[in-house]
Backbone bond lengths (Angstrom), bond angles and torsions (degrees), N, CA, C in turn:
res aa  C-N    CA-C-N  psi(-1)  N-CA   C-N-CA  omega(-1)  CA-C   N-CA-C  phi
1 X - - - 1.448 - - 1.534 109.19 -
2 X 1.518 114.69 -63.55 1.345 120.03 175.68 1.537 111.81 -99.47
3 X 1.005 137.45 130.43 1.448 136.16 164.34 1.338 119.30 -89.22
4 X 1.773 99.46 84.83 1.221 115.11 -176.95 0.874 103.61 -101.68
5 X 1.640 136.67 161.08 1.575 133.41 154.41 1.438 111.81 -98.96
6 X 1.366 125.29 -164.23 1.521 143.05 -165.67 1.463 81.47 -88.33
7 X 1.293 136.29 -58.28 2.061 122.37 -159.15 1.648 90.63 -73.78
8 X 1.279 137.20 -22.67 1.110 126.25 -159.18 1.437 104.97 -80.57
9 X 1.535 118.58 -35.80 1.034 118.10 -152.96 1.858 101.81 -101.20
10 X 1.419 96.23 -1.39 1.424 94.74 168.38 1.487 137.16 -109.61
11 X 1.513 84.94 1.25 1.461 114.85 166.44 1.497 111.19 -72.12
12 X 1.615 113.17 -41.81 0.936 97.59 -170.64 2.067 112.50 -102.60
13 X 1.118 96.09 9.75 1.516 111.60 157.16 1.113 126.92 -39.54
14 X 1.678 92.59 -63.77 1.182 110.87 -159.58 2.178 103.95 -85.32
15 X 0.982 112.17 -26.41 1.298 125.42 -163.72 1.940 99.29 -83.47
16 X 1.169 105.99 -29.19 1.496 103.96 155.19 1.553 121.84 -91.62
17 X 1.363 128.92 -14.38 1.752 123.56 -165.18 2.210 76.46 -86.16
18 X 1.501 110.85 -32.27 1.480 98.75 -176.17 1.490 119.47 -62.51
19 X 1.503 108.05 -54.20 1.490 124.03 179.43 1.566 117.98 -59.07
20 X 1.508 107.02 -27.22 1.839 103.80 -157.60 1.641 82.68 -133.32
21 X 1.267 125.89 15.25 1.807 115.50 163.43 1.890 116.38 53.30
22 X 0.958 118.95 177.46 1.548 116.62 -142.98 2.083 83.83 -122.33
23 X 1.224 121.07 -1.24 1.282 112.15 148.96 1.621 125.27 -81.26
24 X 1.685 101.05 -36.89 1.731 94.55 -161.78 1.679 93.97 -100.91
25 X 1.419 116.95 18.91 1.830 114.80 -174.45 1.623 88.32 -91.71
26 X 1.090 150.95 -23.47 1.988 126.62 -169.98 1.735 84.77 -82.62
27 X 1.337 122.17 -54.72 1.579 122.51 176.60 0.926 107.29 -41.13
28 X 1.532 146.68 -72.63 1.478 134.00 -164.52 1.452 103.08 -51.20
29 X 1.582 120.92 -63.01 1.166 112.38 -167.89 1.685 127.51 -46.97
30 X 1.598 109.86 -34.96 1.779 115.11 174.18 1.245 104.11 -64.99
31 X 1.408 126.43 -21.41 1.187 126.89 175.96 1.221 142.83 -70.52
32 X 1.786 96.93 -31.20 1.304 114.49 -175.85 1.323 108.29 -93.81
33 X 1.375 104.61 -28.24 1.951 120.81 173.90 1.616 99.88 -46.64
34 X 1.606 102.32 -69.86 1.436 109.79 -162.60 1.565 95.43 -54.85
35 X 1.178 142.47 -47.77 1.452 129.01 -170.70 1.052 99.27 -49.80
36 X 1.425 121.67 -64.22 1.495 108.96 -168.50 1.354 159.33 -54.97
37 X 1.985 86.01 -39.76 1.694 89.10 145.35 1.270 132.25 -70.10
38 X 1.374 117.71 -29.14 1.655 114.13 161.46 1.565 116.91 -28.30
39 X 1.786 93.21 -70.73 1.754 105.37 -179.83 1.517 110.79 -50.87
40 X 1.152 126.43 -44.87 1.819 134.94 176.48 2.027 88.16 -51.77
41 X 1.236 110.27 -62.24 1.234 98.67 -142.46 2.217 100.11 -68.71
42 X 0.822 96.13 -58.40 1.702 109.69 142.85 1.435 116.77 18.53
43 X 1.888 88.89 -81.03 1.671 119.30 172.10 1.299 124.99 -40.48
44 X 1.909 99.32 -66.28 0.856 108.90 176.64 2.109 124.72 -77.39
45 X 0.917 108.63 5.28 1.866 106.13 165.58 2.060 101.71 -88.67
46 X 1.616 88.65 -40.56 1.751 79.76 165.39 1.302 137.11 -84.62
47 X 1.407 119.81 -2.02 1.264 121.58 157.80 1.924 113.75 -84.19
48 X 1.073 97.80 -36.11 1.823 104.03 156.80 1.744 123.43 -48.59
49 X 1.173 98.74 -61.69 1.376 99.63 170.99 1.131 127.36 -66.03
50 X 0.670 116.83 -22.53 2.301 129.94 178.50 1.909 94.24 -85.56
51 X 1.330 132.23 -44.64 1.307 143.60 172.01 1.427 96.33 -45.95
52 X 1.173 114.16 -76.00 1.508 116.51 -161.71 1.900 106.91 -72.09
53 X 1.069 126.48 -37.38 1.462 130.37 152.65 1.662 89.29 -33.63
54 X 0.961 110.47 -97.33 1.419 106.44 -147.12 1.840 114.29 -65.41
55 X 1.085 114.53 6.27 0.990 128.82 148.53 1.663 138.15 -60.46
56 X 1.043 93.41 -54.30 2.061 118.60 154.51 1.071 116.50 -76.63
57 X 1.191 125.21 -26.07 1.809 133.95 158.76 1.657 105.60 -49.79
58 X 1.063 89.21 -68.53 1.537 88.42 -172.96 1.453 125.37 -94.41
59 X 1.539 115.63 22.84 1.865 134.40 142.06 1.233 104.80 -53.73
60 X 1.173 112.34 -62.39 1.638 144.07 -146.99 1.226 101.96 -72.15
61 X 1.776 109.51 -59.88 1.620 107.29 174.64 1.286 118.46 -45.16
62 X 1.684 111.35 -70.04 1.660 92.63 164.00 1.709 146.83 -62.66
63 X 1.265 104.05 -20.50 1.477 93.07 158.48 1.451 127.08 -55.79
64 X 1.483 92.31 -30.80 1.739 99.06 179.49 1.510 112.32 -65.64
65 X 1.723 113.99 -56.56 1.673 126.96 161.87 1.546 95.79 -29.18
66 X 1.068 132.70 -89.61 1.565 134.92 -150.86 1.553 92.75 -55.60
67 X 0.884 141.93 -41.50 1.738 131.27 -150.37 1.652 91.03 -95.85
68 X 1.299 120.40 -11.07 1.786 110.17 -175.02 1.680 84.01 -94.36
69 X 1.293 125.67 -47.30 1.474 114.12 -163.53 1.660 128.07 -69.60
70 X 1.624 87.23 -26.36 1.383 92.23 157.48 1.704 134.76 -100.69
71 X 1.574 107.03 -7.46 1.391 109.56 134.72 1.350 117.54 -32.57
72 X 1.240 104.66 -94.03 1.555 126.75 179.42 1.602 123.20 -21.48
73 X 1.427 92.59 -54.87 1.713 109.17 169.66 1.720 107.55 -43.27
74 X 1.837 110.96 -69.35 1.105 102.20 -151.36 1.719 100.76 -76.85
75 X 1.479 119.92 -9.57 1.592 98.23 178.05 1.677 93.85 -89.05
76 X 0.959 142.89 -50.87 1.528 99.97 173.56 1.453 150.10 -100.91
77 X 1.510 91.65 45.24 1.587 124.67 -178.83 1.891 101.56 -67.48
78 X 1.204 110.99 -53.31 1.294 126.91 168.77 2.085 115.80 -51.00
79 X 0.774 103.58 -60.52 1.403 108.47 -177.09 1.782 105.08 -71.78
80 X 1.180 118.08 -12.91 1.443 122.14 -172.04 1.568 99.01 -80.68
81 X 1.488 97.74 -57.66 1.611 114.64 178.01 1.894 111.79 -45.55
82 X 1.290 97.25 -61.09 1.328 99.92 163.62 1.493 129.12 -23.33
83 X 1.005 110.81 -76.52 1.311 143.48 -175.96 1.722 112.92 -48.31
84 X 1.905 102.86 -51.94 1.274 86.50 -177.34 1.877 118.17 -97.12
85 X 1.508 87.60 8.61 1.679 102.48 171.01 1.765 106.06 -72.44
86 X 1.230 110.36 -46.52 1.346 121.34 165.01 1.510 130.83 -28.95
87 X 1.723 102.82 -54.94 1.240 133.27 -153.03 1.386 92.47 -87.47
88 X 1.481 113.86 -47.13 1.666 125.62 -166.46 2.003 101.56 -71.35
89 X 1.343 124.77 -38.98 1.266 139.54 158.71 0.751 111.84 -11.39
90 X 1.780 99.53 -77.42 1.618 137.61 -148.23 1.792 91.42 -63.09
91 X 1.714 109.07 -41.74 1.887 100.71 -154.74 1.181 84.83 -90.18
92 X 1.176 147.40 3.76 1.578 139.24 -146.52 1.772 69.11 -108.61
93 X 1.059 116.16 -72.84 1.541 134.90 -166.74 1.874 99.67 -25.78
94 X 1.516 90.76 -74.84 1.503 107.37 175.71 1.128 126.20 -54.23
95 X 1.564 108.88 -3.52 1.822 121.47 178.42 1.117 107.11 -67.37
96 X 1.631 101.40 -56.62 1.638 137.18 -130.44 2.132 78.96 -89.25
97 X 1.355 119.32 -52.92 1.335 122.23 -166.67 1.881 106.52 -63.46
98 X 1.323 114.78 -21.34 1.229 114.17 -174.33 1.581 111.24 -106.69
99 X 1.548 104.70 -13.70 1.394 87.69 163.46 1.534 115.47 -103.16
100 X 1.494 134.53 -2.15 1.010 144.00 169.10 1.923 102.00 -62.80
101 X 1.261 103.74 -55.37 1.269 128.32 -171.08 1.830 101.32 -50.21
102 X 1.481 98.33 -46.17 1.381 117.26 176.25 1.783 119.99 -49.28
103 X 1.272 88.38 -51.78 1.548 109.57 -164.62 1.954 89.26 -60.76
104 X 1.359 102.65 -85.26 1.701 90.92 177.17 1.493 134.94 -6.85
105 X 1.187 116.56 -49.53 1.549 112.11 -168.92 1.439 111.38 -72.61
């Protein structure tokens, strides 16, 4: 969290056992403990909650993906059909004209 070293942290040891005296230093420290796991614990319900947010975020996204593609699908499921009924006609057509065409010669 902090990138303290061993002189750093005894620097500042000592600069509080001076300021806050060698009665109220075990008190500060339960004090500062309990803040901290508070703040840790804190963290961690808000890193939970943002987890699970984006967790349902991205249900949702794909439910949404699947329901546009099969939107999409069934309106141009129809015009597809169309099209290759058309196409299949057309060679059936051009079959029928080239082997007719055939037969003659």
């Amino acid at each position: 969290m902090f990138d303290l070293g061993t002189q750093e942290l005894i620097v500042i040891f000592i600069v509080a056992f001076l300021v806050f005296g060698p009665k109220k230093l075990p008190e500060l420290g339960r004090t500062l403990g309990k803040g901290i796991r508070e703040l840790k614990a804190a963290m961690r319900g808000v890193k939970d909650t943002f987890e699970e947010a984006g967790t349902e975020l991205t249900d949702e996204i794909k439910e949404a993906k699947s329901d546009l593609e099969e939107s999409v699908y069934k309106s141009i499921e129809p015009h597809i059909s169309k099209e290759a009924d058309s196409k299949k006609e057309k060679s059936d057509t051009e079959e029928d004209k080239k082997t007719s065409h055939g037969d003659k010669e």
